[in-house]
C-alpha positions in Angstrom: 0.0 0.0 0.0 2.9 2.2 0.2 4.5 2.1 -3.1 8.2 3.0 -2.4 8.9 4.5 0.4 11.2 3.2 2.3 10.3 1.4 5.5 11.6 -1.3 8.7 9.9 -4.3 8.5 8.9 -6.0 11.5 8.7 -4.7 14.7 11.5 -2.2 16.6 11.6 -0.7 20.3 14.4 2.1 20.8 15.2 4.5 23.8 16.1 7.7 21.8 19.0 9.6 23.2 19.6 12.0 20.2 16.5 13.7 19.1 18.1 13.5 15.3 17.7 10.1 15.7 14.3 10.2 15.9 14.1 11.9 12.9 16.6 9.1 11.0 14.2 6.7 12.6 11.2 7.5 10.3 13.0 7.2 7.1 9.7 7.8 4.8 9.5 11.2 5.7 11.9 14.4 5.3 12.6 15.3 8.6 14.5 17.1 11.3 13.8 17.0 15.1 15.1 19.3 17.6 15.0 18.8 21.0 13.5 21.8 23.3 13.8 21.0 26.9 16.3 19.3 29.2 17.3 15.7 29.5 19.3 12.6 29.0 16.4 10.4 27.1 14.7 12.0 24.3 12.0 9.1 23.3 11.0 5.6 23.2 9.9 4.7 19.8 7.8 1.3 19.4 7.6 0.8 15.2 6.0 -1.9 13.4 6.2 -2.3 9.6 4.1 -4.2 7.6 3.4 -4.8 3.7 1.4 -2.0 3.9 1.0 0.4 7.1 3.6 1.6 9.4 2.7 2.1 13.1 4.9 4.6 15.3 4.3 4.9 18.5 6.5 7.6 20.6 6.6 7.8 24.8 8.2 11.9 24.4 10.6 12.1 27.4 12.1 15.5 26.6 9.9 18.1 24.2 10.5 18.2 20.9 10.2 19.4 17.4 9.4 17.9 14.5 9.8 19.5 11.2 9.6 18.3 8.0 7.2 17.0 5.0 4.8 13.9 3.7 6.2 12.5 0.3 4.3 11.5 -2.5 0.8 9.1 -1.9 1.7 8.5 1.8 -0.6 9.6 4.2 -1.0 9.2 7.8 -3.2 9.2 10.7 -2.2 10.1 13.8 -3.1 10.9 17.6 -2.2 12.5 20.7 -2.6 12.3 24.3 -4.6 15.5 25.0 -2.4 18.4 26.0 -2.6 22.0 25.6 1.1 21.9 24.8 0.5 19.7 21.5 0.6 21.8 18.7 0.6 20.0 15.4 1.4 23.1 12.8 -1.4 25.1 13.7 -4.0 22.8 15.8 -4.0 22.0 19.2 -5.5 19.2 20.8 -6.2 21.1 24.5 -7.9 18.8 26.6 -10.1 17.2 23.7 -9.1 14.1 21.6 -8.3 14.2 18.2 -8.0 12.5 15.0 -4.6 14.4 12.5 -5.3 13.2 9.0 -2.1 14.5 7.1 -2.1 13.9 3.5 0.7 13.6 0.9 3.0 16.2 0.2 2.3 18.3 3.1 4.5 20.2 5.4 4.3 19.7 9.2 5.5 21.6 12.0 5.0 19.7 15.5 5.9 20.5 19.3 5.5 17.8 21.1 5.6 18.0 24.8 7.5 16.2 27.5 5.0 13.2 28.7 3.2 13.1 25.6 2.7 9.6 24.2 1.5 9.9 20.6 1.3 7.3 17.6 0.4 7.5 13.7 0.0 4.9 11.0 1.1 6.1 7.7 -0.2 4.0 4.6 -0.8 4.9 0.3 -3.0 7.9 0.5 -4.5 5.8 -2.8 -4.9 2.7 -1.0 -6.3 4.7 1.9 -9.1 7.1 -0.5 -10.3 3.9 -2.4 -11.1 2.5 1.2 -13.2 5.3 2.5 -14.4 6.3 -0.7 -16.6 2.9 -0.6 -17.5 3.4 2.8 -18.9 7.3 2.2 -18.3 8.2 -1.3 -19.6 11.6 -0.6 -17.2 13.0 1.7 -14.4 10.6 0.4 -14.5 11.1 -3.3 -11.8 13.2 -3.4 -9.1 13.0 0.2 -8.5 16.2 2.2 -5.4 18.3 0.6 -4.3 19.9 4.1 -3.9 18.7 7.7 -7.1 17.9 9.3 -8.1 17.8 12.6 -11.6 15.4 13.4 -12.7 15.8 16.9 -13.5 12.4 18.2 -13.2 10.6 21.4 -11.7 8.0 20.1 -9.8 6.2 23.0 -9.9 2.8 21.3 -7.9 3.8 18.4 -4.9 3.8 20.5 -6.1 0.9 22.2 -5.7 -0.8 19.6 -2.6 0.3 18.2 -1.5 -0.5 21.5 -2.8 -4.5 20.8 -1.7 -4.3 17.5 2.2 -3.4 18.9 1.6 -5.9 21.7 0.3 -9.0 19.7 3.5 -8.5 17.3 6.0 -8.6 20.3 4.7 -11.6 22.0 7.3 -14.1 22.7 5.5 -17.0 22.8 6.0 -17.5 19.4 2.3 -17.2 18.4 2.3 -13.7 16.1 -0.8 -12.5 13.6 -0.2 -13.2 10.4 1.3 -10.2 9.1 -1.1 -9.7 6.0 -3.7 -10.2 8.5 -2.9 -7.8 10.6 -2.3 -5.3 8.1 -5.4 -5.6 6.5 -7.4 -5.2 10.2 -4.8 -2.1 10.9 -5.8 -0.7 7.3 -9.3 -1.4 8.0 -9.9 0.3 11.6 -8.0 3.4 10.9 -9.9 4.0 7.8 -13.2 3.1 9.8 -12.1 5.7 12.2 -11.3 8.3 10.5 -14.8 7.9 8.1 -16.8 8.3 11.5 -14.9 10.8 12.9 -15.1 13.2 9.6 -19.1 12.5 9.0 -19.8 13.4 13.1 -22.8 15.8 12.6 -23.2 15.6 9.1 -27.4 13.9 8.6 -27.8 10.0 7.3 -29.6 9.2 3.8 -32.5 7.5 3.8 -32.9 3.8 4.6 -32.9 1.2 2.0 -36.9 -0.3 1.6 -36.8 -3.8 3.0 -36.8 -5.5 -0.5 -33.2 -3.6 -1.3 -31.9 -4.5 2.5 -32.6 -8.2 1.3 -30.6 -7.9 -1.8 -27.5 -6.0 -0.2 -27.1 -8.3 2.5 -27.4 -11.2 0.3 -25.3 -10.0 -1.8 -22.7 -8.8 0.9 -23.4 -12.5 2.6 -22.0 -14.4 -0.6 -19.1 -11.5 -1.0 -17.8 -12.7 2.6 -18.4 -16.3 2.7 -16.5 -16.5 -0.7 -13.7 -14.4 0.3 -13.8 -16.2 3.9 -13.3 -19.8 1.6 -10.4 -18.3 0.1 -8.8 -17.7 3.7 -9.3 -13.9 3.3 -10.6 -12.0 5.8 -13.1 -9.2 4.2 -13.3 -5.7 5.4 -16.0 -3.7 5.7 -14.9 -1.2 2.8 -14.2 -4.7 0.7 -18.0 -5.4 1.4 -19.1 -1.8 0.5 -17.0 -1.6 -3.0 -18.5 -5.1 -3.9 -22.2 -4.4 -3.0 -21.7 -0.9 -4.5 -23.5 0.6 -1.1 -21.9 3.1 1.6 -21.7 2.0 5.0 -24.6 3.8 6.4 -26.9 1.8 3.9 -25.1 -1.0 5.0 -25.8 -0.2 8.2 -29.3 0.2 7.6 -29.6 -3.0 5.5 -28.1 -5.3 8.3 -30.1 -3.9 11.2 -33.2 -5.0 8.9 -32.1 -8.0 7.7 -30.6 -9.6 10.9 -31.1 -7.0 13.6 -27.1 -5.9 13.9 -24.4 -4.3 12.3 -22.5 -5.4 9.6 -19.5 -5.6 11.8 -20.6 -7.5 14.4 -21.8 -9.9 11.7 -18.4 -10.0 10.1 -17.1 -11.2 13.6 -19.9 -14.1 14.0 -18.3 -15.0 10.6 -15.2 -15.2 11.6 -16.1 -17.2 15.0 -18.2 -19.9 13.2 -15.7 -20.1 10.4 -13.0 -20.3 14.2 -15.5 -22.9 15.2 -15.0 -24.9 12.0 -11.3 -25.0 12.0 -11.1 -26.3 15.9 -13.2 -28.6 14.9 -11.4 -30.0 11.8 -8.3 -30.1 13.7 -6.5 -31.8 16.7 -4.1 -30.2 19.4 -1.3 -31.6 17.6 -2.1 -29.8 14.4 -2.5 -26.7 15.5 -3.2 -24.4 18.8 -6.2 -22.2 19.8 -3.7 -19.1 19.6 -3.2 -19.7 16.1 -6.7 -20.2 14.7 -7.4 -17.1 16.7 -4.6 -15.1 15.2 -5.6 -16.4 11.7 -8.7 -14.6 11.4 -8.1 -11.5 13.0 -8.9 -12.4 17.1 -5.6 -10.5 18.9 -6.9 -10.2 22.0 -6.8 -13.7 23.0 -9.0 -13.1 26.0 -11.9 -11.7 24.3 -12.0 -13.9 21.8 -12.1 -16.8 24.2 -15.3 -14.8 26.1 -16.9 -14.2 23.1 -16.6 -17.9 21.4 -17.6 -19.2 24.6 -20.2 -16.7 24.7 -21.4 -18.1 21.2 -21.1 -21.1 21.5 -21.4 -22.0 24.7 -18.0 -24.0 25.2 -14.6 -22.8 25.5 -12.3 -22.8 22.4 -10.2 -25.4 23.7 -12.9 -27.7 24.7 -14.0 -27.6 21.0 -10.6 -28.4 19.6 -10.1 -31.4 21.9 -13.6 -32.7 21.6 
């Protein structure tokens, strides 16, 4: 998704001492970083590269400045602990959270304070449009050609960059499959940022109950075929091949089965979990790893929720 701009694959933890070193760290973007106030550690800088995103996450020990530019179809997403000291160019997060969506070729200016812990995931600005173009094609048609800032309080967006970071470190051995997790990264950060630019703006009409039938029909077959090929749809991937934005998708699920397309994308992925355990034998393969195949990082929940579902643990169904 990010054509050729350099990147680290895999994942890296460093304690920063030199703030130009946390500049040389981020190689896909043309920057400097100075640091402003006093103190032996600069940062620690969590980084996880994938085939497509990026995911930085900084702890700032010392403040900082970050100057510098967005090359050519890279974009990136990015959020801050609230402070009134943040200033990214000319916005200020204060006390609110916020969504930065910084497009390609765009020049930033950031002071980031001491105890500030922020993150971003960069990915194509191409790949990124064609995504939330299908979800609200609208708003999305053409992608924002400035910084902007969506008010949101979003605090499980960097939850889950946090999971995403942690999954990828575990040293048990059991990882996400890379191209998995890209794809859910890709998916929720485009998910988030659709909702937090259409907060406010009014919902079209709902689908008549003959059209909900065909959508989700439709959208049905999409992700069972795609589910066959052991390829985990996203919602945008359902949207582009049922030629519907989300809100009608929306719409068309709650009338069709009485929930949201996303919660039935996940009773997908637990019945097609339940089908796998059940094919297979401890000595084939683990609960961890069917999990981590289809997209379930945090172990626990997935556990609560299969159980939840089905009404037996994960484990009991693989040894049955």
């Amino acid at each position: 998704m990010c054509g050729e701009h350099p990147r680290e694959e895999g994942l890296r933890s460093v304690e920063i001492e030199d703030a130009a070193l946390q500049a040389a760290l981020q190689p896909r973007f043309s920057m400097q970083c100075f640091q402003l106030s006093p103190g032996r550690r600069v940062a620690r800088m969590d980084s996880l590269g994938l085939s497509g995103a990026q995911i930085v996450r900084e702890t700032q020990y010392a403040a900082v400045q970050k100057l510098g530019a967005t090359p050519a179809d890279l974009c990136t997403v990015s959020q801050c602990t609230p402070d009134p000291a943040f200033r990214f160019t000319d916005r200020c997060t204060g006390a609110e959270e916020a969504i930065f969506f910084m497009p390609e070729n765009t020049e930033f200016d950031l002071r980031v304070p001491a105890g500030a812990r922020t993150f971003y995931v960069g990915f194509s600005q191409q790949a990124f449009q064609h995504a939330a173009c299908a979800l609200d094609p609208e708003r999305w048609e053409d992608a924002p050609r400035a910084l902007t800032a969506l008010p949101a309080a979003l605090p499980e967006l960097r939850q889950a960059v946090d999971l995403w970071l942690e999954s990828a470190e575990a040293d048990d051995g059991d990882h996400p499959d890379p191209r998995v997790l890209d794809r859910l990264v890709f998916q929720s950060v485009v998910q988030a940022v659709v909702v937090a630019a259409r907060q406010g703006t009014a919902s079209p009409p709902p689908p008549t109950r003959a059209r909900a039938l065909r959508i989700c029909q439709s959208a049905r077959a999409f992700v069972e075929e795609r589910m066959e090929g052991d390829d985990l749809p996203t919602l945008s991937d359902i949207c582009a091949a049922v030629g519907v934005c989300e809100r009608t998708l929306q719409y068309a699920f709650r009338e069709y089965v009485g929930i949201s397309p996303l919660a039935y994308l996940r009773l997908c992925r637990l019945s097609r979990a339940r089908a796998m355990l059940l094919a297979a034998t401890p000595e084939e393969t683990s609960v961890t790893q069917v999990a981590m195949r289809l997209g379930f990082l945090h172990l626990g929940r997935f556990a609560g929720d299969y159980k939840q579902m089905f009404e037996e643990t994960p484990s009991a169904t693989l040894t049955s």
